[in-house]
Structure formats: structure tokens, C-alpha cells
VEXDREN-2710 file (C-alpha; in Angstrom, 1 decimal):
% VEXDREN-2710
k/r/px/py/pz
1/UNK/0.0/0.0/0.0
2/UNK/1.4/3.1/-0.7
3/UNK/1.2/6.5/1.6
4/UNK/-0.7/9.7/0.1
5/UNK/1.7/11.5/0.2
6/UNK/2.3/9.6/-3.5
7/UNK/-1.2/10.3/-5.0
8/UNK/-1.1/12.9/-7.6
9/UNK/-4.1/14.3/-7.4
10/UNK/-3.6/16.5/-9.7
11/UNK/-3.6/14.3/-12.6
12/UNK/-7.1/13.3/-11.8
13/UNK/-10.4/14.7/-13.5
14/UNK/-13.2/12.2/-11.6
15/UNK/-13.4/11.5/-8.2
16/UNK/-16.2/8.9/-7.5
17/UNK/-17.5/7.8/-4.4
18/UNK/-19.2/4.0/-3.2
19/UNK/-21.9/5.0/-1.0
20/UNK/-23.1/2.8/1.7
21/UNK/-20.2/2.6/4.4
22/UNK/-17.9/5.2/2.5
23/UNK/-20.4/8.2/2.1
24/UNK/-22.8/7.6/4.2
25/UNK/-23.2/5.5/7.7
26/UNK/-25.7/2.6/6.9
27/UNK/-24.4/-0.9/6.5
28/UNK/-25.7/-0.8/10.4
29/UNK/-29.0/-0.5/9.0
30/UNK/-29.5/-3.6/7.2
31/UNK/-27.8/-5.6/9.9
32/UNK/-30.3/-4.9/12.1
33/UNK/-33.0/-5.1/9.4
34/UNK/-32.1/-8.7/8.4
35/UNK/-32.1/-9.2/12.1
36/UNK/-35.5/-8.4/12.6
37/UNK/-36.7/-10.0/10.1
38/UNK/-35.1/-13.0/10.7
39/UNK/-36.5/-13.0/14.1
40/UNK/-40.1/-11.6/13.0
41/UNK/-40.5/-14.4/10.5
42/UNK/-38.8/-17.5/12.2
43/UNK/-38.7/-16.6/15.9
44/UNK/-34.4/-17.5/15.2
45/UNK/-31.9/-14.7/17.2
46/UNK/-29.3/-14.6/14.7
47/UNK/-26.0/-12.6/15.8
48/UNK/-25.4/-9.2/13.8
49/UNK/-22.1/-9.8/12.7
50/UNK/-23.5/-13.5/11.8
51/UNK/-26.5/-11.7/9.6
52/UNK/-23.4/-9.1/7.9
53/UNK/-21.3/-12.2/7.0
54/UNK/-24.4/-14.5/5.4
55/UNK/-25.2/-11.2/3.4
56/UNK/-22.2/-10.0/2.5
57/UNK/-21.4/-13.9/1.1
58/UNK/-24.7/-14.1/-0.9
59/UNK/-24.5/-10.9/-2.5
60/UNK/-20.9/-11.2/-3.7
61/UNK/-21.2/-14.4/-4.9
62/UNK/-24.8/-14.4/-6.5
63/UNK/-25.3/-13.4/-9.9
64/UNK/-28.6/-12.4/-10.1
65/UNK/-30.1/-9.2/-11.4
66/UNK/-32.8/-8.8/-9.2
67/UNK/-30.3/-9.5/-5.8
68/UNK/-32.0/-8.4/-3.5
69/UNK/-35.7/-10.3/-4.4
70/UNK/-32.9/-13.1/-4.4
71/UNK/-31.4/-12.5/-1.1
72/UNK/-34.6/-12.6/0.4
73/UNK/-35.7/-16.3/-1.4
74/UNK/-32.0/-17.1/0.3
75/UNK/-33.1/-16.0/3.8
76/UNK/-36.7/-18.0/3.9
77/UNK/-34.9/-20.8/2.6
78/UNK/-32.2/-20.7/5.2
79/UNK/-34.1/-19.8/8.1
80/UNK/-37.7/-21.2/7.3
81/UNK/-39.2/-17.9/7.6
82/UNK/-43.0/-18.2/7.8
83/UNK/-43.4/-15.7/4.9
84/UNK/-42.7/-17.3/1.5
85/UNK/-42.9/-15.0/-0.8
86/UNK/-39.6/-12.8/-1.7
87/UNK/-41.0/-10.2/-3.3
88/UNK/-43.2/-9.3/-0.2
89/UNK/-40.5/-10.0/1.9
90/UNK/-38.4/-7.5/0.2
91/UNK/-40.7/-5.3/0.1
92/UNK/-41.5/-5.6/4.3
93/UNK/-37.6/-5.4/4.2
94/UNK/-37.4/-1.7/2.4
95/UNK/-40.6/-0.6/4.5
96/UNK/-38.5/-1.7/8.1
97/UNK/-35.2/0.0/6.7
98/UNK/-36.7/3.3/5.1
99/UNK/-37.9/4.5/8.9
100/UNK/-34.6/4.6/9.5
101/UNK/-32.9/5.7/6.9
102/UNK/-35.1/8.7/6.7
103/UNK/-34.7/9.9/10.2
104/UNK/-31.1/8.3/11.3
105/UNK/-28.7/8.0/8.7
106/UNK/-26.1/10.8/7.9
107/UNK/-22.7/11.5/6.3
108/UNK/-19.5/10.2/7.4
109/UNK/-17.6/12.8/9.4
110/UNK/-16.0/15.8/6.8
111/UNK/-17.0/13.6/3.6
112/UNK/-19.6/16.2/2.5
113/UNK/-16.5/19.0/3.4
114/UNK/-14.7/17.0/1.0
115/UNK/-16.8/16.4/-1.9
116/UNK/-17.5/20.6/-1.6
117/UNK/-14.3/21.2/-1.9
118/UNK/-13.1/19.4/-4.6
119/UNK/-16.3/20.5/-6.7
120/UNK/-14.6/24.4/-5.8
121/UNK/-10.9/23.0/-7.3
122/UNK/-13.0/21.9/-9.9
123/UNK/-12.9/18.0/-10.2
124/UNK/-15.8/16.2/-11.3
125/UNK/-17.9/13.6/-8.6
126/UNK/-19.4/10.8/-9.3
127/UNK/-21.5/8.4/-6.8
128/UNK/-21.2/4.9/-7.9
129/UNK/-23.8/2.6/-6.0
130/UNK/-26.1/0.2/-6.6
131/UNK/-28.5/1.6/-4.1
132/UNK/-32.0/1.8/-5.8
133/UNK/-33.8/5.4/-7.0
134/UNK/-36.5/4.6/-4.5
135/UNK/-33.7/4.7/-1.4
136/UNK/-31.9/7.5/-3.1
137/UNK/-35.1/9.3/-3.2
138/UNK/-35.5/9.4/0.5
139/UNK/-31.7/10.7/0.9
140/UNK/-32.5/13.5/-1.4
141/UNK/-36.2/14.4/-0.4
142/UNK/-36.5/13.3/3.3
143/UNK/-33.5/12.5/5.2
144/UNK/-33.2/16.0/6.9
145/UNK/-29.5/15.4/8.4
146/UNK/-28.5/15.1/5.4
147/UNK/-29.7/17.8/3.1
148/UNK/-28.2/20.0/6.2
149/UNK/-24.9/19.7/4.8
150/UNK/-25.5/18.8/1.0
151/UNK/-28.0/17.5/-1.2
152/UNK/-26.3/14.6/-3.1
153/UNK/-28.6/14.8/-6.0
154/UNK/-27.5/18.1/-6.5
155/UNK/-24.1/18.2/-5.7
156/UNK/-22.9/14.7/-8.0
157/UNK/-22.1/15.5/-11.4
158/UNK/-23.2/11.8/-11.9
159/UNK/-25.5/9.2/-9.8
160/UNK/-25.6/5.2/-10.8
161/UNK/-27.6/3.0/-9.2
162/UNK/-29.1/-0.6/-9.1
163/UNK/-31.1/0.3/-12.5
164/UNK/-28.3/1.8/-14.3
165/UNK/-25.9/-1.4/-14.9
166/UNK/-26.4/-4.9/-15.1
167/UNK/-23.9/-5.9/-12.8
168/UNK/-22.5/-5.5/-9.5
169/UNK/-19.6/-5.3/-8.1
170/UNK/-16.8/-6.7/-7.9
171/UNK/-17.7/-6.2/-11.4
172/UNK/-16.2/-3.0/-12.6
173/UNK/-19.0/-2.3/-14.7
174/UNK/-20.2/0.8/-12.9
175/UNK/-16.6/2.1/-13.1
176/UNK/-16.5/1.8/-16.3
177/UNK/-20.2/3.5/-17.1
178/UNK/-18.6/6.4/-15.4
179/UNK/-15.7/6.6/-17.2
180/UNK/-17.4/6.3/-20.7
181/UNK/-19.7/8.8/-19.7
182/UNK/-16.8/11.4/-18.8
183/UNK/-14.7/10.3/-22.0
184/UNK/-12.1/9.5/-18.8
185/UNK/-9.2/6.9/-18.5
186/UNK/-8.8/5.3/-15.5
187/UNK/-5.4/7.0/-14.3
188/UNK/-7.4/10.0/-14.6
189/UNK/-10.2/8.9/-12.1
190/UNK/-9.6/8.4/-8.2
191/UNK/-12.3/6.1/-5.7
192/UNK/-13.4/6.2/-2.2
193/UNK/-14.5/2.6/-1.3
194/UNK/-15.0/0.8/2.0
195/UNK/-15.4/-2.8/1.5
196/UNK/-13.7/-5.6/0.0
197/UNK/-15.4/-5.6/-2.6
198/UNK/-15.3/-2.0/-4.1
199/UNK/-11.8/-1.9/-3.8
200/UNK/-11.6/-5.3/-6.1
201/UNK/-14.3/-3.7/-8.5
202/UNK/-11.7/-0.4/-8.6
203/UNK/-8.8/-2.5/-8.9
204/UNK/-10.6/-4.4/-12.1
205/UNK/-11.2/-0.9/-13.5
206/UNK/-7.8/0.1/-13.0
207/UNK/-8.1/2.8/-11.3
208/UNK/-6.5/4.1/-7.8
209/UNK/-8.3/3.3/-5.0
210/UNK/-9.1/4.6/-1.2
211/UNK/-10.0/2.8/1.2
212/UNK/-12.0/4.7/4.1
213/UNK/-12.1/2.7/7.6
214/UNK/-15.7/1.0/8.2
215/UNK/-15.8/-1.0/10.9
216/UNK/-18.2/-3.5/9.1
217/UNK/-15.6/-4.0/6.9
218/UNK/-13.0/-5.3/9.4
219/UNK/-13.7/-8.7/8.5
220/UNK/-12.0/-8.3/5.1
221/UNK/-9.5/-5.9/6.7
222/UNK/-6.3/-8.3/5.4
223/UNK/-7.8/-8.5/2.3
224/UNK/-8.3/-5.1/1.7
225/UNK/-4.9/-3.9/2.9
226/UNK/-3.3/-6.4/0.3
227/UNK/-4.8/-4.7/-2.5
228/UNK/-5.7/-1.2/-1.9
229/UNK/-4.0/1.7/-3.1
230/UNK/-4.2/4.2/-0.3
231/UNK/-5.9/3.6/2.9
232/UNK/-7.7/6.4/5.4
233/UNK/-9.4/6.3/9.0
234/UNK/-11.4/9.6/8.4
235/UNK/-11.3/11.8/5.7
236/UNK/-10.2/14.3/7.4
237/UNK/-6.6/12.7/6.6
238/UNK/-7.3/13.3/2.9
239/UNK/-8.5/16.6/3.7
240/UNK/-5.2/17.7/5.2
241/UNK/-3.6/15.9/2.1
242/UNK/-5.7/18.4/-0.2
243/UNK/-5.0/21.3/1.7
244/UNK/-1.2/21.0/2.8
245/UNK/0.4/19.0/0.1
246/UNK/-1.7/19.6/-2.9
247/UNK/-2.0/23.3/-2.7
248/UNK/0.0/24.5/-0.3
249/UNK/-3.4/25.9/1.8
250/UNK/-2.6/26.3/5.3
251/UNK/-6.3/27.0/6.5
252/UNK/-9.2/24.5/7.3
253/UNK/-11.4/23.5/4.6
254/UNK/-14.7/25.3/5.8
255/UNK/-18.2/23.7/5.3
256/UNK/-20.0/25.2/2.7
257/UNK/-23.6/24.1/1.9
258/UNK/-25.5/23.6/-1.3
259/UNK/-28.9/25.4/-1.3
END
């Protein structure tokens, strides 16, 4: 792994962004989601991290384009829930999360400080997720913490999500939608990803990758290490990157909301 004190940043154009875990705080969510329903359905306790790891398993290694409809066949198969259809039980799953995720989720510390100020410097931001519109919608209509410090939707000079490719990662097909849309090449494009596998789907695409601590990510932790490019605790280490090395600023970057 190299130290960022190597990253040229000035040789990029794109900056894109994974969002669950490295923009915003909500693999948490779907823990406890899974957990519920779980429970709800089968009357099984089922430990968090033990819920994470099943999940985490399925969705990397199934190939299905409706994944999450899949993921929920997987769960009343496994657990014998009392509710057999997946479709209703992935609807009842985006019902029990959406509460939440309206009224609890926000940014990572200083990541909306960041995307600001490299949209000032003039860089280009992309998101790429595979969240669906329907979630995306609530973080740009409802989720109130959120549209206190930026309004994604606004701010990203390019959203993907579940509908706009046909495969997930570690695919890099959403890296490469992005690039083709830009008329970029990878050396010219920079990622923030927290898990395992974004940083694989960024190392497919060729292109530089970050790696920002999640701690639902430390079960991949060695794996990550081994192949990520740079590697953060808080962004406010690439913040002082930006400011000190890059430009030579001495000041703090100051928040500055999108109306």
C-alpha cells in the first residue's frame, strides 16, 4: 500500500464515491434489518455480525439481477421464515429500513466537506452505488440530516444506481459506465470505497483506489490492505492531504452548503 503522500491528485479529473459505508453510515442499518426479520419471521436470534457475514457472502457471490428479491428467497430458505414469498419479503424489508434511513442516517464525518471542496478545485464527482432510486429518493427528499450539509442529487455530477448497470460489483462495470460517460481513463479517475469488494471492483477498473475505515468491513480488513492503493481512517486525513500537500493551503477547509 502506498502512503498519500504519492497520489497525484492532480492528474485526476473524476473522483467517485461508493456510498453505503464510504459516504454515508448505513451498512448498520441492514444488519439490524435482516435481524428483525429474521427474528419476526422464524422466531431465530441470529447474531449481527453472523447476519453481515451470510449477506455479505450471498451478494458477492450471486449473480442475479434482481439480488435483492434473491437475497430474500435465500433468507426463507435458510431460516424457514413463515413468509414465502420474496417479493413481499423484500418489500417488508425496504418498508423496516426506510424509517430509518429517513430519520437516522447521515454523512461520514467531513466527507460532505470534502466532496465541496473538490467540486470548488474543480474536479468532477461521481457516486457509484447500486442503491436503488426509490432509497436514493428518500436521501434526497426526506433524510433532513442530510440535506443539512449537501443535497447529493445536486451536488454529483453523476449518480448510478441498481437500475443503471447490469452488474455489481466486484464487477467494474459501474466504473466503467462512469468513465465512458466522462470520456475519462482510468489514471485520470480516483475512488473512495470501504469494503472488500469496491476496492476489487476499482482494482478491475484500473483505477486508484481509497479505502475509508468501516468497521463492518473489518472482516475483510487483510484482504483489503493487500490490495488497496491508499488507505484512510477519516477523511479528514485526505483533507489535510488536499489542503497541505496539494496546494500549499494552510487553512481548514470550511463547510459550505449547497442550497
Amino acid at each position: 500500500m502506498k502512503s498519500l503522500e504519492e497520489l497525484r491528485l492532480k492528474d485526476k479529473k473524476v473522483v467517485i464515491f461508493d456510498l453505503d459505508g464510504t459516504l454515508i453510515d448505513s451498512i448498520g442499518v441492514w444488519n439490524m434489518t435482516d435481524q428483525k426479520l429474521i427474528h419476526d419471521y422464524s422466531g431465530i436470534d441470529v447474531e449481527l455480525e453472523k447476519v453481515q457475514a451470510d449477506r455479505d457472502y450471498f451478494l458477492n457471490n450471486n449473480p442475479s439481477s434482481d439480488i435483492y428479491t434473491a437475497y430474500c428467497e435465500y433468507l426463507i430458505n435458510k431460516y424457514g421464515l413463515s413468509i414465502d414469498n420474496p417479493s413481499e419479503l423484500s418489500d417488508i424489508r425496504k418498508d423496516t429500513a426506510n424509517e430509518v434511513l429517513k430519520d437516522e442516517i447521515g454523512f461520514k464525518p467531513d466527507v460532505s466537506r470534502l466532496i465541496l471542496e473538490l467540486k470548488e478545485r474543480g474536479y468532477t464527482v461521481a457516486l457509484a452505488t447500486v442503491t436503488t432510486e426509490s432509497q436514493l429518493e428518500i436521501y434526497y427528499r426526506e433524510n433532513k440530516k442530510m440535506l443539512q450539509e449537501m443535497n447529493i442529487e445536486e451536488v454529483f455530477d453523476l449518480i448510478t444506481t441498481k437500475e443503471t448497470v447490469k452488474n455489481k460489483k466486484p464487477d467494474p462495470e459501474v466504473y466503467f459506465t462512469i468513465m465512458n460517460y466522462f470520456g475519462v481513463k482510468p489514471e485520470e479517475c480516483l475512488i473512495f470505497e470501504d469494503s472488500y469488494t469496491g476496492v476489487l471492483a476499482a482494482n478491475r477498473a484500473g483505477i486508484e483506489v481509497v479505502n475509508i475505515y468501516d468497521k463492518y468491513s473489518d472482516i475483510d480488513r487483510d484482504k483489503i490492505n493487500a490490495i488497496a492503493d491508499y488507505s484512510i481512517l477519516n477523511y479528514r486525513e485526505f483533507i489535510d492531504r488536499l489542503n497541505v500537500k496539494e496546494q500549499g493551503i494552510e487553512k481548514p477547509i470550511e463547510l459550505k452548503r449547497v442550497k
